[in-house]
Each structure stands twice: as structure tokens, then as C-alpha cells.
C-alpha positions as a LaTeX table, in Angstrom:
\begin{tabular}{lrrr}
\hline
Residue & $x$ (\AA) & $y$ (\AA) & $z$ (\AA) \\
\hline
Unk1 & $-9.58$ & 13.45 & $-24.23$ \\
Unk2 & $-10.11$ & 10.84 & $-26.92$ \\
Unk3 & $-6.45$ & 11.30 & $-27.96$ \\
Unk4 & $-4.94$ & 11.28 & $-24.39$ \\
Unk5 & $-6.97$ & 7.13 & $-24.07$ \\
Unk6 & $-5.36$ & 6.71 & $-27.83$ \\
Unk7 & $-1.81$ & 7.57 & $-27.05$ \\
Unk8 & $-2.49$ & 5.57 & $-23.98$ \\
Unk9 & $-3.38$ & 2.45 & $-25.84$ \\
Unk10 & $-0.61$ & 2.89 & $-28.38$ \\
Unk11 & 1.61 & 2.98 & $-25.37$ \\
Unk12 & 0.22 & $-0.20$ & $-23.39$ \\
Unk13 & 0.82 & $-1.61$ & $-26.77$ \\
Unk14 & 4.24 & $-0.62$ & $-26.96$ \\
Unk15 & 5.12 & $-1.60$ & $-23.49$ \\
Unk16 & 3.56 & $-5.21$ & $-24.74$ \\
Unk17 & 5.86 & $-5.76$ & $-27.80$ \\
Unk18 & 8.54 & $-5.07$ & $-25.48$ \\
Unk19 & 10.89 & $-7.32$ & $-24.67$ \\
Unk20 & 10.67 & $-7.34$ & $-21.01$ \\
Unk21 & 6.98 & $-7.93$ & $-21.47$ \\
Unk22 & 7.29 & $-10.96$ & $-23.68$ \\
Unk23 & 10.30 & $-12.15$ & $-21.34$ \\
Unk24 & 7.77 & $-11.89$ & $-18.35$ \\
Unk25 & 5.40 & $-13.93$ & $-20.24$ \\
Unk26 & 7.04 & $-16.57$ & $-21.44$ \\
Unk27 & 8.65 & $-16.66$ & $-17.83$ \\
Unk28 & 4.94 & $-16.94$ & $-16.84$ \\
Unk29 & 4.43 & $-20.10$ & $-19.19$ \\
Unk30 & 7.49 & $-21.89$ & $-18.07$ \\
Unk31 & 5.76 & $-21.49$ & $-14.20$ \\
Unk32 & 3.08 & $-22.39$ & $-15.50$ \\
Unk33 & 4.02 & $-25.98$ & $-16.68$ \\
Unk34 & 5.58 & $-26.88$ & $-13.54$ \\
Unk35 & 2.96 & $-28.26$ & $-11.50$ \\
Unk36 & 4.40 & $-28.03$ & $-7.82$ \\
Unk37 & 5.13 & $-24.77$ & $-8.89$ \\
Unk38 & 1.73 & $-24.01$ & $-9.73$ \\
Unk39 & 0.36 & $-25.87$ & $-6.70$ \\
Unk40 & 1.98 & $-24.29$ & $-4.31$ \\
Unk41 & 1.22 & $-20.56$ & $-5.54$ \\
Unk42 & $-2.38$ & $-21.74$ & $-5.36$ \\
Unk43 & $-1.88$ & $-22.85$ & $-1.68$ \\
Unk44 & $-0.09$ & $-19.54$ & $-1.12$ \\
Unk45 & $-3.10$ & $-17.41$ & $-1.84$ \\
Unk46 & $-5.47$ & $-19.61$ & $-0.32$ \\
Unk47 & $-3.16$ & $-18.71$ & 2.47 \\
Unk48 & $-3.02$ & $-15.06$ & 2.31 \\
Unk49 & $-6.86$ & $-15.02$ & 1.89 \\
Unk50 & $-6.94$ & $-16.96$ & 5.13 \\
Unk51 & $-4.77$ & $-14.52$ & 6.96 \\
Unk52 & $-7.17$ & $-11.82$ & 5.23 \\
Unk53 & $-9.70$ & $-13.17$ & 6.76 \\
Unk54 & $-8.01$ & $-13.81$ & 10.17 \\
Unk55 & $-7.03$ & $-10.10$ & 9.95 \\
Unk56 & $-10.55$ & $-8.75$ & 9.81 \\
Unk57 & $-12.09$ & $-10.97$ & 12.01 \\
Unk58 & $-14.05$ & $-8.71$ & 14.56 \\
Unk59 & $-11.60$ & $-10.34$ & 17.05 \\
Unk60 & $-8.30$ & $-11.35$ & 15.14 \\
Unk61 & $-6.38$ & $-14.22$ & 16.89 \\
Unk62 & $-2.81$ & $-13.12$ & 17.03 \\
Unk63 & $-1.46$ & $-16.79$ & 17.19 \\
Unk64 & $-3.61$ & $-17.92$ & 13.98 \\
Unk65 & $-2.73$ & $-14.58$ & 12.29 \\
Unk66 & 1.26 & $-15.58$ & 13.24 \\
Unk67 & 0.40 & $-19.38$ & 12.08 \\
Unk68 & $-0.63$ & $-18.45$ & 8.88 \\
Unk69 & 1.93 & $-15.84$ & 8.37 \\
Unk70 & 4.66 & $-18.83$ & 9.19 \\
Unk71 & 2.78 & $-21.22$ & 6.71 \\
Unk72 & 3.00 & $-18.37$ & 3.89 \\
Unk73 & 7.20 & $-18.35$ & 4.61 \\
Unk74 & 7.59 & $-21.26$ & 4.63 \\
Unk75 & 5.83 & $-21.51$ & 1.22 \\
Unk76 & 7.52 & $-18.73$ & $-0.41$ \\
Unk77 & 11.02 & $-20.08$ & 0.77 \\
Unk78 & 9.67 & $-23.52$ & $-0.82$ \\
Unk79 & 8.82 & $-21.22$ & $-4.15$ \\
Unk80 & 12.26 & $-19.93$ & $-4.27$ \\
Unk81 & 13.83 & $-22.99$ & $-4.48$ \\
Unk82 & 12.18 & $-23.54$ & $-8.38$ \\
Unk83 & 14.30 & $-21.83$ & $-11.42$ \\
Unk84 & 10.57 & $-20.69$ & $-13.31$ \\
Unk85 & 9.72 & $-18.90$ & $-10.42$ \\
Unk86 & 13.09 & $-17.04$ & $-9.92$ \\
Unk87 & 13.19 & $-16.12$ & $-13.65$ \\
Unk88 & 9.40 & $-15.40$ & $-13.35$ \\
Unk89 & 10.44 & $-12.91$ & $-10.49$ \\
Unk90 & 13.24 & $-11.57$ & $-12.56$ \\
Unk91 & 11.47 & $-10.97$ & $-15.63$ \\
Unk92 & 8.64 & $-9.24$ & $-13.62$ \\
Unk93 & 10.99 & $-6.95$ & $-11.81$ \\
Unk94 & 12.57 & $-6.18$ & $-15.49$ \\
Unk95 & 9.07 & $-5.35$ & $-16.53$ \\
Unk96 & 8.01 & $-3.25$ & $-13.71$ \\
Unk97 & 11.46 & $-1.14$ & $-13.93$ \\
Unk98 & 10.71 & $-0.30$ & $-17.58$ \\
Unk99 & 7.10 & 0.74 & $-16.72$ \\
Unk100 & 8.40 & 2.85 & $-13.79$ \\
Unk101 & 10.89 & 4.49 & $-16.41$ \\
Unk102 & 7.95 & 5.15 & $-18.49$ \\
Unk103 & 6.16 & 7.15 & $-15.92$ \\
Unk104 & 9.33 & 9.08 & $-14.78$ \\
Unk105 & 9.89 & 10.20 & $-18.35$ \\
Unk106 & 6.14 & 11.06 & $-18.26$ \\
Unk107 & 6.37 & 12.96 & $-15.12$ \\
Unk108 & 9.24 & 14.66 & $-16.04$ \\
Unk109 & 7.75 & 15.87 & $-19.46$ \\
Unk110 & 4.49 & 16.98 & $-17.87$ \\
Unk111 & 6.28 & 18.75 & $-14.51$ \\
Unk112 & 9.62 & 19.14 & $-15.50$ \\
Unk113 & 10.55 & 17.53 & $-12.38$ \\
Unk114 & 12.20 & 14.02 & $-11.95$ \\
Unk115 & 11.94 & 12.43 & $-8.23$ \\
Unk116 & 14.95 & 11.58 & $-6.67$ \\
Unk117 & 14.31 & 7.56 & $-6.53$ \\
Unk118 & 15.74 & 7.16 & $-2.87$ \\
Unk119 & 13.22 & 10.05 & $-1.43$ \\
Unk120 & 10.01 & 8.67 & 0.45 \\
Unk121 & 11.55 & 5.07 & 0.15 \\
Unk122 & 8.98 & 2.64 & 1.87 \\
Unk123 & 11.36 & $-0.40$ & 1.72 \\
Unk124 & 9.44 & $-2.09$ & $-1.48$ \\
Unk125 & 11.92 & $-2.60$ & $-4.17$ \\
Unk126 & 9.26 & $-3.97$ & $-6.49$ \\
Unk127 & 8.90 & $-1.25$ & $-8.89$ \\
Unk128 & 12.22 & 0.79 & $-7.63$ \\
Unk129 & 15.55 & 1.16 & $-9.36$ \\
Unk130 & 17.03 & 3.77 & $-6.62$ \\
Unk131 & 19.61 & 2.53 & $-3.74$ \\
Unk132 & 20.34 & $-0.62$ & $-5.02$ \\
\hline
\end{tabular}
């Protein structure tokens, strides 16, 4: 087992000298410095922990919980509007396709099977590289 949490390491290491990874960082940096940038991600989860909340409230108030969704939009349409945050989005998207590669290769070595990326589609792109 040691060896299997060795190879592991070497591999998280190896996915961190990639490119994509130090992309997605320095994309992270660039965010970082710009301050309404940064504000407004703060506000955003302080807003998603509110509609956490609102969600398991005992009794959850469907106009709060559709208040708070409308003030997390409106935030994210704000967010899209900054260049650091689309090339932040970008670069993570980059990142989490090469991981997902990583783990299909792994899959396929250990089962000899590859999925099909299009089957059991939930609608998150985030980590997908299938229909698109």
C-alpha cells in the first residue's frame, strides 16, 4: 500500500508542474489582485451560506430562499463581466479536464473499460469533455 500513496504523490506532483496547474494559479493571482473581484466572491459565499442556511431552516421560506438565489445571479453575472475571473474559469476548466483524463486513463488501465463521456450526463460540464 505504501507504494500505491507514493505513486499517488508523484502523480499530484506531476499534475502540479503541469501547465494547466500553474496556468490556473497564476489565473488565481491575477483574481486575486483585483479587489472588486475579490469582494464580490466574498459576498457570493456569504450568500450561498445564507441560502444554506435558509435551505435547512426547519421551515425554509421559499421567497427568502428565491431572494437569495436572485442576489447570487445577479452576482455571478456581475463576476463575469471581469477578464481574471473568465481566465480564472478557463484555466480551472483546463485543469479539471486534464485531471479527468488522468482518471480515465486510470480507469481504463485498471478495468479495461473507458466510459462513454455522454452516458449518465447530469448537465455539469465542470469536469466533462463529452457533448460539447
Amino acid at each position: 500500500m505504501d507504494k500505491v500513496f507514493m505513486k499517488t504523490r508523484e502523480l499530484a506532483q506531476a499534475l502540479m508542474e503541469s501547465e494547466q496547474y500553474r496556468e490556473m494559479q497564476q489565473a488565481q493571482e491575477r483574481c486575486e489582485n483585483n479587489k472588486r473581484a475579490t469582494a464580490l466572491v466574498e459576498e457570493l459565499v456569504e450568500k450561498r451560506g445564507k441560502l444554506h442556511q435558509a435551505m435547512m431552516s426547519p421551515a425554509p421560506d421559499p421567497v427568502e430562499m428565491k431572494r437569495i438565489a436572485d442576489e447570487i445571479d445577479l452576482i455571478e453575472e456581475q463576476l463575469d463581466l471581469f477578464d481574471e475571473v473568465a481566465s480564472l474559469n478557463a484555466a480551472r476548466e483546463s485543469f479539471y479536464k486534464l485531471v479527468e483524463q488522468v482518471n480515465q486513463v486510470l480507469q481504463f488501465i485498471v478495468t479495461g473499460n473507458m466510459d462513454d463521456p455522454t452516458e449518465g450526463c447530469n448537465g455539469n460540464c465542470a469536469g466533462c469533455g463529452g457533448c460539447h
